[in-house]
C-alpha positions in Angstrom: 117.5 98.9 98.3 117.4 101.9 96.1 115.0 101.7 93.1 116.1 101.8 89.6 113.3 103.9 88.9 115.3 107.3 89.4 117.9 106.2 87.2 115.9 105.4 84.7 114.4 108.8 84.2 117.9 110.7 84.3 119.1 108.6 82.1 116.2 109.1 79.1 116.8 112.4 80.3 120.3 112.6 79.4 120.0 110.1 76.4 120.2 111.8 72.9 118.7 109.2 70.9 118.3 109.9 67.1 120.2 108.1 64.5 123.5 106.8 65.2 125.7 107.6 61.3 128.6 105.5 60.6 131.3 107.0 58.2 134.2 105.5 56.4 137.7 107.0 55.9 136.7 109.2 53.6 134.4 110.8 55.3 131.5 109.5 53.7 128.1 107.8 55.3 128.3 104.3 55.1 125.2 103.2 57.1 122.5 104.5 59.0 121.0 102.6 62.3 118.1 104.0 64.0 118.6 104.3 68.1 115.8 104.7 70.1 116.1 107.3 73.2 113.5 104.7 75.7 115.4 103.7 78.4 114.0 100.2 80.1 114.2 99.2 83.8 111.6 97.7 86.4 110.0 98.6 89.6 111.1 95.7 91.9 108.0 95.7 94.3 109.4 93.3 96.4 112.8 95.4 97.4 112.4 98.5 96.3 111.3 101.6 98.1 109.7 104.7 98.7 110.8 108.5 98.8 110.2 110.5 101.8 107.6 112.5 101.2 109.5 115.0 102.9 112.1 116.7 101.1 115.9 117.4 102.0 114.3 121.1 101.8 111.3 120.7 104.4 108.9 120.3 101.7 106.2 118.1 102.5 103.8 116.5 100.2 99.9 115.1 100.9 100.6 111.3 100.3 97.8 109.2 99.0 95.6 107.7 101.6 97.4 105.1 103.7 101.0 106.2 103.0 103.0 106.4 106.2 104.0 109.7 106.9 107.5 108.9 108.2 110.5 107.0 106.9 110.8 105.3 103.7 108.6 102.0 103.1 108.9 99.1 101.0 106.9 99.4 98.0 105.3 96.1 98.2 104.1 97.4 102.4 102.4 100.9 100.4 100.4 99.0 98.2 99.2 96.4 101.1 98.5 99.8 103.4 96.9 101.7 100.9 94.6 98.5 99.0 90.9 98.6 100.3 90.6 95.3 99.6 93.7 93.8 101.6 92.4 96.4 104.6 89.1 94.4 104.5 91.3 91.0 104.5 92.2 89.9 100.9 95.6 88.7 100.4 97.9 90.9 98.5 100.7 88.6 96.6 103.7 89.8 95.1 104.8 87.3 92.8 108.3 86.6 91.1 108.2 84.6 88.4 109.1 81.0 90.3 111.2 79.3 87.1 114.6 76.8 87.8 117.0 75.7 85.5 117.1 71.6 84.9 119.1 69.8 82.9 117.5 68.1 79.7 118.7 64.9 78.0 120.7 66.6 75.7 123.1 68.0 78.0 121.2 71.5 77.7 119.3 74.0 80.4 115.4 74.0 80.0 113.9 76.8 82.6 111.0 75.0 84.6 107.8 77.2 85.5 106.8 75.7 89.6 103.5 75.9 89.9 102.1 78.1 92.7 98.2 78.4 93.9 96.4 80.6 96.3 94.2 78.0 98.8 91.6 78.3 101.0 91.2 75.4 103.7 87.8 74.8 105.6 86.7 73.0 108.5 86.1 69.3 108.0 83.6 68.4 110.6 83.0 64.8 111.7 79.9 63.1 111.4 78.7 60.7 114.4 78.6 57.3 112.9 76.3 54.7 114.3 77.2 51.2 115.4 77.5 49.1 112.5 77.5 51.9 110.2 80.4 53.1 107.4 81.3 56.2 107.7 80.6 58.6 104.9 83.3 60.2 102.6 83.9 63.6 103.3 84.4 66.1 100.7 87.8 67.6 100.1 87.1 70.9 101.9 90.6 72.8 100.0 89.8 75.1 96.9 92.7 76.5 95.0 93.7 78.8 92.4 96.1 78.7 90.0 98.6 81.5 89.9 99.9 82.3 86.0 101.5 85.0 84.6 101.1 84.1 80.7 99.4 81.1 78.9 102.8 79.7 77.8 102.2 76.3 79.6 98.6 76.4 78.1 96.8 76.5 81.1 93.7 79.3 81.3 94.7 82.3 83.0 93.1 85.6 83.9 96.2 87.9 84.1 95.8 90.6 82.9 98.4 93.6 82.0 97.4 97.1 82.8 99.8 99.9 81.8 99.6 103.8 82.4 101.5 106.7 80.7 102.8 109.9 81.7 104.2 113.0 79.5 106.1 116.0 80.7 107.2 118.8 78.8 110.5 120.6 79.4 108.5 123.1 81.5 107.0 120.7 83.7 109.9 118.9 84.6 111.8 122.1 85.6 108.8 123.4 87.7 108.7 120.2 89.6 112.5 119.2 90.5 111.3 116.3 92.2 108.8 115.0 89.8 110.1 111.2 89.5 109.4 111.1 93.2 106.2 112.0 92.6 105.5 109.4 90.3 106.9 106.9 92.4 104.6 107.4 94.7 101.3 107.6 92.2 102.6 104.4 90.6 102.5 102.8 94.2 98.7 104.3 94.7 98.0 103.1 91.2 98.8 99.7 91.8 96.6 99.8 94.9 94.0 101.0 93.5 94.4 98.8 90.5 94.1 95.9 92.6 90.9 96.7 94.4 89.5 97.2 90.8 90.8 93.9 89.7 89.6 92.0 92.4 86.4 93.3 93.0 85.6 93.2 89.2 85.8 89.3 89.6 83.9 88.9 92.5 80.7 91.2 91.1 81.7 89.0 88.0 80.9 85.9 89.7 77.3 87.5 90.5 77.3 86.5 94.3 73.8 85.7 96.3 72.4 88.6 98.3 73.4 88.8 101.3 71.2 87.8 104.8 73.1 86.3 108.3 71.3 83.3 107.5 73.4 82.8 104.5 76.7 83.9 106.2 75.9 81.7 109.5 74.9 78.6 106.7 78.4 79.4 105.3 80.1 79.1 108.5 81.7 82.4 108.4 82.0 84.6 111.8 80.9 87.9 112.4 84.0 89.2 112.8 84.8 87.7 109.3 82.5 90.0 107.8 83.4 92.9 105.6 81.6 95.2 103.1 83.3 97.9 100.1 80.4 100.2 99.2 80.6 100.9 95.7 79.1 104.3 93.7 75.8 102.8 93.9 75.9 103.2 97.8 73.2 100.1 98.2 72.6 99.6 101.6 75.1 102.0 102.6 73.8 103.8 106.5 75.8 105.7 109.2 74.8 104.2 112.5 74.9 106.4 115.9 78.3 106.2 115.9 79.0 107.4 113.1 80.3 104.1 111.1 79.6 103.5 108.1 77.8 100.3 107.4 76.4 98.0 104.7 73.9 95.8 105.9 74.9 96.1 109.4 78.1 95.2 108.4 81.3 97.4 108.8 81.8 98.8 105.3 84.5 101.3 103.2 83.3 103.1 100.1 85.4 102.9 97.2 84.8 103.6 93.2 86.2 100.9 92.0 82.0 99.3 91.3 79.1 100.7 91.4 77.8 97.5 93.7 77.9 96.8 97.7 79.4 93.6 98.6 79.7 91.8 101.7 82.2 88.5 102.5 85.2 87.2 103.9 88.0 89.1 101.6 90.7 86.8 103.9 89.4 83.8 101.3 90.4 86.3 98.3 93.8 87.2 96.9 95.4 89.8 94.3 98.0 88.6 92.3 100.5 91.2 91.1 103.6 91.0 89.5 107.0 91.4 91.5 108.4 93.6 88.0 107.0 96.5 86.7 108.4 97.3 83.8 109.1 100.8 83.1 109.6 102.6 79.6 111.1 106.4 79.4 112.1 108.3 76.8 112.9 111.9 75.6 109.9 112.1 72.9 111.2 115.5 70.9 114.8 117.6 70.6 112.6 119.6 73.5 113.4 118.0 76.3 110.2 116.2 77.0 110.1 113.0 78.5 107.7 110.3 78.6 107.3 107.5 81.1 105.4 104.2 80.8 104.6 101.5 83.0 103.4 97.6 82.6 101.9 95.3 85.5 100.7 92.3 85.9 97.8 91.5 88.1 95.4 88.3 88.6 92.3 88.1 90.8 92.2 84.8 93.1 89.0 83.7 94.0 88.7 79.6 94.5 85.9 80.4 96.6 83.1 82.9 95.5 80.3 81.0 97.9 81.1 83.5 100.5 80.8 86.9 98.7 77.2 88.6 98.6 76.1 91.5 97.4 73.5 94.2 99.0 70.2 94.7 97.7 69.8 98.9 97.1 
């Protein structure tokens, strides 16, 4: 599915904008109405796709880290390859609004937001019970949290909307022919990277335990569970023989999205964003320049923080 990002920019390119003058039939001005030049689409994450990021000319552009280097990708599959967080395990969930039309009493359409949660399910071990003996009650071993985009049904949410803006003069735009394809692709890395931020802001928010094994085998989590994202602070941070890095003996990426080190199972995380991005461009001057901004929605999902840690420096 081709994106409608492309049209979007040749269209603000082409679009005049100013006023729009209405005149009667004697020539005269009869009214003013003030037209904007911003031209409106979205970025459908879910269907939409990358550029190659070689040319039709052989030109060949460095990608951001974890692009594929072949054909053109999904958009949704970029931001999953290039997110440290969902290469460490978290769940990366493009949402669309979930909404169906119902009937009301009046004979009218009411749209109906369906609820939707990220859950994690743990083991519920049984307990030997004597004879004679009632067995105990076992706690409900399912956390959830709740996915929402706005606070229209008055529940609490933590969505938040992060936006970015570029601005091109006349001369950029004719130095760089292929310049919207170029954005596409930061926008894709932005949203990546955005992620990892979001996410990990809410786990250092929730001000984990440090980390030992004893905690992690107490937790009943598995080695092989185990991940760590160094932040800026490097705590802990070593290069064994082999020349992994490592956090705490534990297999570890660096990113500067925190200045902590934290270790857990990022498989009982999730990143929430938005299957729309909503996209704004518009000529900004008679000069040709062109503006382009972008809106997303993203919410971290964390019903379980008991198995994050961080690392002591």
């Amino acid at each position: 599915m081709t994106t409608q990002f492309f049209d979007i920019l040749e269209r603000a390119r082409k679009n005049p904008g100013g006023d729009h003058v209405f005149y009667n039939q004697n020539g005269d001005v009869r009214g003013v109405v003030k037209q904007s030049s911003a031209v409106r689409g979205v970025i459908d994450l879910n269907g939409d796709t990358l550029p190659d990021i070689q040319d039709k000319d052989g030109n060949f552009r460095r990608p951001p880290a974890g692009t594929p280097a072949v054909q053109n990708s999904r958009v949704d599959a970029a931001i999953i390859k290039q997110s440290l967080v969902a290469s460490a395990g978290a769940n990366v969930i493009i949402y669309q609004d979930a909404t169906e039309a119902v009937s009301d009493t009046a004979g009218g359409i009411v749209m109906v937001r369906r609820p939707r949660y990220f859950e994690t399910i743990e083991a519920a071990p049984f307990a030997l019970v004597p004879d004679g003996q009632e067995v105990g009650v076992t706690p409900l071993p399912i956390k959830r949290a709740d996915i929402h985009i706005d606070t229209d049904s008055g529940l609490a949410t933590n969505t938040g909307i992060y936006g970015l803006r570029f601005e091109f003069t006349r001369a950029v735009l004719k130095s760089f022919p292929s310049v919207d394809e170029a954005i596409m692709h930061a926008i894709t890395a932005g949203l990546a990277r955005t992620a990892d931020a979001v996410l990990l802001g809410a786990i250092v928010a929730a001000t984990p335990a440090a980390f030992s094994l004893a905690a992690a085998a107490a937790a009943g989590v598995r080695m092989s569970e185990l991940r760590s994202l160094i932040g800026t602070a490097a705590h802990g941070a070593t290069i064994d023989q082999n020349g992994v890095l490592r956090a705490a003996g534990i297999a570890a990426e660096l990113t500067p999205d925190m200045a902590a080190t934290i270790v857990g199972t990022f498989a009982r995380s999730a990143i929430m964003i938005r299957s729309d991005v909503d996209v704004i461009a518009e000529r900004t001057n008679i000069n040709g320049e062109l503006s382009v901004t972008a809106w997303a929605a993203l919410q971290p999902l964390l019903p379980d923080t008991s198995r994050f840690w961080t690392v002591a420096a």
